[in-house]
N, C-alpha and C positions, 0 to 999 in steps of 0.2 A: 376456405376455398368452396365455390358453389361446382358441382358436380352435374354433369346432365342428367337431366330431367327433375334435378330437385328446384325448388321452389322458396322465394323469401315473400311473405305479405307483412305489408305494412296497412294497417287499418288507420281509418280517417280517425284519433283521439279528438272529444271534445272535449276541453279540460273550464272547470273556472273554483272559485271556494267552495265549491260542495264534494269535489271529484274527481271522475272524470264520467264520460260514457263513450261506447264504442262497440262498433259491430263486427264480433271476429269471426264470423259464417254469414254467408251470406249468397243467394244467387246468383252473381259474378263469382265468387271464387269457386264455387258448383261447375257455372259456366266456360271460368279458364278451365279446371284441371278435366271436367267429363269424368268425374267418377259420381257414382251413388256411392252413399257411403251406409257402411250396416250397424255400428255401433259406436259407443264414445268410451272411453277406458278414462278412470280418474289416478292416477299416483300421486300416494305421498311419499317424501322422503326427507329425511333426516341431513342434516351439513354430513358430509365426505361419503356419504353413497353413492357405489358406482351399480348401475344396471347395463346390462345388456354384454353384450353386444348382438340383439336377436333379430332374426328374420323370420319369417314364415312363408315356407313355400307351396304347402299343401293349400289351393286357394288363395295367392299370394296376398298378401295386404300392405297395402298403401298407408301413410299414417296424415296427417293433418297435425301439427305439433304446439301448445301453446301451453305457457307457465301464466297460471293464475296468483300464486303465492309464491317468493321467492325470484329463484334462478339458478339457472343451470349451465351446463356447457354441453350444447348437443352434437357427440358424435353420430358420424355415419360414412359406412364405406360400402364403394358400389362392387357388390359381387354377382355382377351380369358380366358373362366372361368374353360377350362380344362386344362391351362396351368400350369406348373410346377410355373411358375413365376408371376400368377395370381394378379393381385392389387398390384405389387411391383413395383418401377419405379426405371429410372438412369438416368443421364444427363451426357452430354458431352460437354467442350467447342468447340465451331466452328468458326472459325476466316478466316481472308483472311492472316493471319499471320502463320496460322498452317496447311492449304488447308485441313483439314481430311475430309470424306464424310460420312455420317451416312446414312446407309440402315434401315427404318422403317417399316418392312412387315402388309399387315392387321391386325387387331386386335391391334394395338395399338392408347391410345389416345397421342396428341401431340400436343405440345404447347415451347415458347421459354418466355425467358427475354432477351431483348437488351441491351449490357452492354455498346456500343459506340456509341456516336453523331452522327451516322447516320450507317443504318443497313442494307444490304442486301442480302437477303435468297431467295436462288433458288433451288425449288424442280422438280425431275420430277416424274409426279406421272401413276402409274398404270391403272388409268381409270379416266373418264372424271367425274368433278365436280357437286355432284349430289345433292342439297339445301333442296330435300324433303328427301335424307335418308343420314343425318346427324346431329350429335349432338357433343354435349360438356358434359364435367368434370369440375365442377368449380376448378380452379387451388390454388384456398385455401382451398379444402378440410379437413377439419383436420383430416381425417383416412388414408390419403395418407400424410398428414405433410411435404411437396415438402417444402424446407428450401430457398426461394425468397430472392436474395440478397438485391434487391432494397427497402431500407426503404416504408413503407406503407404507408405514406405522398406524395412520389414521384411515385407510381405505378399510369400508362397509360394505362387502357385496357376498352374494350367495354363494352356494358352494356350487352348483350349479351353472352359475357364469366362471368360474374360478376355472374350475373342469371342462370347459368350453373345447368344441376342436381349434386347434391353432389356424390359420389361415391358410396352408402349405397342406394340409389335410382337405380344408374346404376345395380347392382347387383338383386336388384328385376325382373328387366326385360332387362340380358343380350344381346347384339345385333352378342356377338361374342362367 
């Protein structure tokens, strides 16, 4: 499910025997979304790592989303509490097989599962990385019910996102 104001790009692939090439930034996508963007974040991660489910409100950040290595399944749910699409989420897969780019504007929390041997997600985000105005969703909420492919045996996430507030908390004292 695409949520308002998120975003799917599909870049022009040039493929033939050597590769491929392809432009995943670029001044049209500058120009659709009107963001300057402050930084690029690189993650790697392992098959059955789960991150997130994070937001950042202090300075909000926007993400720009794109797997170089591997693929993922990117959740995200909109916690802007006037939105039409308030506490809903969607996920999209993101591959280096599929090049798509996911546009995530403020207000959303966001989080992925690594579905291959080794994973790598590169963001570029809207404003610079702020540790005092940021928080989490635990990603097993059960009133958002995000449907985690990877058996709960083999789930790799932090202790940190594990301890996340539930979403029924975030709602008490909205950030967005």
């Amino acid at each position: 499910m695409i949520l308002e104001g998120v975003k799917i790009f599909e870049p022009i692939v040039h493929e033939d025997q050597r590769g491929c090439f392809f432009e995943p930034f670029s001044k049209k996508i500058y120009e659709d979304l009107k963001e300057d963007f402050y930084q690029d974040n690189h993650s790697y991660s392992k098959r059955h790592v789960i991150r997130g489910l994070h937001y950042q409100w202090d300075k909000p950040m926007g993400k720009l989303i794109r797997v170089v290595t591997g693929s993922i399944i990117d959740y995200y749910v909109d916690i802007r509490k006037d939105s039409a699409t308030y506490g809903k989420w969607g996920s999209i897969l993101l591959s280096d097989a599929n090049k798509k780019i996911l546009w995530l504007p403020p207000g959303f929390a966001h989080g992925f599962e690594s579905l291959g041997d080794e994973n790598i997600v590169l963001y570029k985000c809207t404003s610079f990385y702020n540790s005092k105005g940021e928080s989490g969703i635990n990603p097993f909420d059960k009133e958002l019910s995000i449907p985690w492919l990877t058996p709960k045996h083999k789930r790799v996430l932090s202790k940190k996102d594990l301890n996340s507030k539930s979403f029924s908390e975030y709602k008490k004292r909205p950030k967005f």
